[in-house]
BABA-986804 format. One line per 2 residues: their letters; for each residue x, y, z of C-alpha. Coordinates in Angstrom, 3 decimals, always signed. Layout:
A> X Y Z  ...
***
This chain:
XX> +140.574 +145.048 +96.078  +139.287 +148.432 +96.733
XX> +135.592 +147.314 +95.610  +135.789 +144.230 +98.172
XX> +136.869 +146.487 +100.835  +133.818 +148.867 +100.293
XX> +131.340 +146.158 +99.965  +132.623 +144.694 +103.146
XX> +132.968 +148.523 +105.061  +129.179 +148.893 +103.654
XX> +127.751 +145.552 +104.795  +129.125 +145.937 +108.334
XX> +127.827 +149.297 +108.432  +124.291 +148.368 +107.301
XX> +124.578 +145.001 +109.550  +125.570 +147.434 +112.499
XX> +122.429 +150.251 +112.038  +119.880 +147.294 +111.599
XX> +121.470 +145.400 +114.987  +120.914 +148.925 +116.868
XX> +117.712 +150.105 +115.531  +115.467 +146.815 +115.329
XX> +116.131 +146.096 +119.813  +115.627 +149.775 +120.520
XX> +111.961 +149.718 +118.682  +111.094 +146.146 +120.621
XX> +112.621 +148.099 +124.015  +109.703 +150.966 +123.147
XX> +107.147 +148.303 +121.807  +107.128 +146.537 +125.180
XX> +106.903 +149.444 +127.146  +103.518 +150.637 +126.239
XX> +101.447 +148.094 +128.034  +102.118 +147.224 +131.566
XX> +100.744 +144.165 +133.867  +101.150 +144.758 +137.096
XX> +100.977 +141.225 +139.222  +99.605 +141.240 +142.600
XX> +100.135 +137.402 +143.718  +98.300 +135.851 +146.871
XX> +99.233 +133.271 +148.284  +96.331 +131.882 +149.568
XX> +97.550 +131.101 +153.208  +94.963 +131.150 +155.730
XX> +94.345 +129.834 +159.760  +93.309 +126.314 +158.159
XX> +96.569 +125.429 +156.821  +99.329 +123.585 +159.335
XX> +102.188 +125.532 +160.312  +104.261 +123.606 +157.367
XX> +101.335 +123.641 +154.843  +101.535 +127.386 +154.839
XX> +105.244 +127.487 +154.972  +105.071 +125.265 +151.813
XX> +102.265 +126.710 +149.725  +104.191 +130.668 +150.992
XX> +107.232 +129.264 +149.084  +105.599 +128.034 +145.919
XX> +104.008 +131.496 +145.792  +107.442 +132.964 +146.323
XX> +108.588 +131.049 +143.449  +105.557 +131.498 +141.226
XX> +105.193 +134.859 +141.333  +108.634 +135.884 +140.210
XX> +108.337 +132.799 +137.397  +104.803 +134.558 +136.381
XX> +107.521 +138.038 +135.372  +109.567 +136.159 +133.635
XX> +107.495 +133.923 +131.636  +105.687 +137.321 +131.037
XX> +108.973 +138.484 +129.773  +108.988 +135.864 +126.708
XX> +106.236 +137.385 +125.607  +107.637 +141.096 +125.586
XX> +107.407 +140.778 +121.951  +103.802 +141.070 +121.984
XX> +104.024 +144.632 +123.295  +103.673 +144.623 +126.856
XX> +105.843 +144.186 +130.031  +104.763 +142.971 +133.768
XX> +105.817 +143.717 +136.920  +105.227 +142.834 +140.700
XX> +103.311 +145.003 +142.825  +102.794 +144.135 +146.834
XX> +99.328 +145.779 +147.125  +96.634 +147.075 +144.699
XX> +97.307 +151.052 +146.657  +100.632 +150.365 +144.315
XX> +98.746 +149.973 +140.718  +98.521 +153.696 +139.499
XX> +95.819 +153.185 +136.750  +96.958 +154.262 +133.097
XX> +95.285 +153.667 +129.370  +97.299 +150.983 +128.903
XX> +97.458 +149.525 +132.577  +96.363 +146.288 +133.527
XX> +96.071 +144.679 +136.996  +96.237 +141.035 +137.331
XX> +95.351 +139.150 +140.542  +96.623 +135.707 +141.115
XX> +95.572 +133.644 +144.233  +96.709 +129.897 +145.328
XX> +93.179 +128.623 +145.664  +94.481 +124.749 +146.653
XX> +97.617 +122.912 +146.714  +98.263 +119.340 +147.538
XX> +102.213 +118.787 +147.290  +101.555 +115.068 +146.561
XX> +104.395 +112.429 +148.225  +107.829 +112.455 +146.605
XX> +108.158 +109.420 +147.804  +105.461 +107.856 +145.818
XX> +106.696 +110.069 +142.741  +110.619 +108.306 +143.331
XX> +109.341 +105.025 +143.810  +106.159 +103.896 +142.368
XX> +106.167 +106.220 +139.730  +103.651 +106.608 +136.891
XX> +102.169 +110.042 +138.195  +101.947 +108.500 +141.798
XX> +101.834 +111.128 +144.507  +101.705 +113.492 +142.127
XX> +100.737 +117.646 +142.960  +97.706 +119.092 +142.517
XX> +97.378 +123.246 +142.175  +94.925 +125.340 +141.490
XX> +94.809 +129.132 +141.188  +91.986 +131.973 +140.284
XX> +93.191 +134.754 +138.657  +91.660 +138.196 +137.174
XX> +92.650 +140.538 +134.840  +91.432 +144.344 +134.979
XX> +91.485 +146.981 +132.591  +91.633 +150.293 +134.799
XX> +92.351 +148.551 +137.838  +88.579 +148.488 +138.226
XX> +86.907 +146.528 +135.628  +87.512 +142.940 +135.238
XX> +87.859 +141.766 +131.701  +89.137 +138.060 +131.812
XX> +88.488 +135.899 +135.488  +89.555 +132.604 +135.112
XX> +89.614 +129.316 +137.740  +92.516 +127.220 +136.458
XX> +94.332 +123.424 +137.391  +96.731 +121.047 +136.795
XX> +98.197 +117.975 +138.319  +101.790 +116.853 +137.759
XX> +103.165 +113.334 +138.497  +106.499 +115.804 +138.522
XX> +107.459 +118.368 +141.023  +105.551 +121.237 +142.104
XX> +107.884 +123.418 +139.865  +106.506 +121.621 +136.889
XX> +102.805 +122.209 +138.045  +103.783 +126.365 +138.843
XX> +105.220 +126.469 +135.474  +102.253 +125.298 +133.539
XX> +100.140 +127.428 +135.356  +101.657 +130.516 +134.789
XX> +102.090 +129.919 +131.116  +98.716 +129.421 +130.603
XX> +97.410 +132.528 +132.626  +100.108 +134.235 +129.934
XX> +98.496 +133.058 +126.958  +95.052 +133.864 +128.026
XX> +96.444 +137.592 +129.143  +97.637 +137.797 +125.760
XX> +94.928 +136.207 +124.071  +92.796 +138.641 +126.019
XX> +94.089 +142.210 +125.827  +95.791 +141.395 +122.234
XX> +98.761 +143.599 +122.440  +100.448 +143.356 +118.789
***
């Protein structure tokens, strides 16, 4: 009885040390590489009054999705953040800026989507975005697109996922 009780005190223990240990070294992992995010969203004097109210609130949306679909890839060493201007990016070795515009977006009809169906009034969005290294020296610029038959959270998503995987593909944090 004495044996079980010592195997079970010593597995709980070991259990336990491993639990802390392994979340603290991911915690320090993904804080050596930071992407700040400035996001623009694109609105300018030949947008209506609603377009721009529309395409301000996807960007809204987007840019706070583009941190936390960062944040699933935390594991890969790095961590990103929003920044309002690029006066707020303080340039560090292991520092990068990203800048992410709304280039177009066409919110489609949701009444074409409801009804007809079959990608019918679907939205269209496309984005630009550029990564720096050193806030100053642009190592990945990219145009990028999609269309959706879905909503234009669908569309947002995809986007930001794939400006993700090219970041990571890019700087190749391990």
């Amino acid at each position: 009885m004495k044996k079980l009780l010592i195997m079970v005190t010593a597995f709980f223990a070991i259990t336990a040390v491993i639990g802390f240990t392994k979340p603290v070294k991911a915690a320090e992992k993904s804080a050596q590489t930071t992407i700040c995010i400035i996001f623009d969203d694109g609105v300018n004097s030949s947008l209506t009054a609603r377009q721009a109210k529309s395409q301000t609130d996807l960007s809204n949306w987007m840019d706070k999705d583009l941190v936390r679909v960062f944040a699933r890839y935390a594991k890969s060493g790095y961590q990103a953040k929003l920044i309002e201007k690029r006066s707020d990016f303080t340039s560090g070795p292991n520092d990068y800026l990203l800048n992410v515009k709304i280039t177009e977006y066409l919110p489609g009809s949701k009444a074409a989507r409801i009804i007809v169906g079959y990608g019918a009034g679907g939205v269209t969005l496309k984005i630009h975005y550029e990564l720096f290294a050193d806030g100053t020296r642009s190592i990945l610029n990219k145009d990028d697109s999609t269309y959706s038959g879905r909503e234009w959270i669908n569309a947002a998503r995809k986007l930001n996922q794939n400006i993700a995987e090219a970041v990571t593909a890019k700087i190749g944090v391990k």
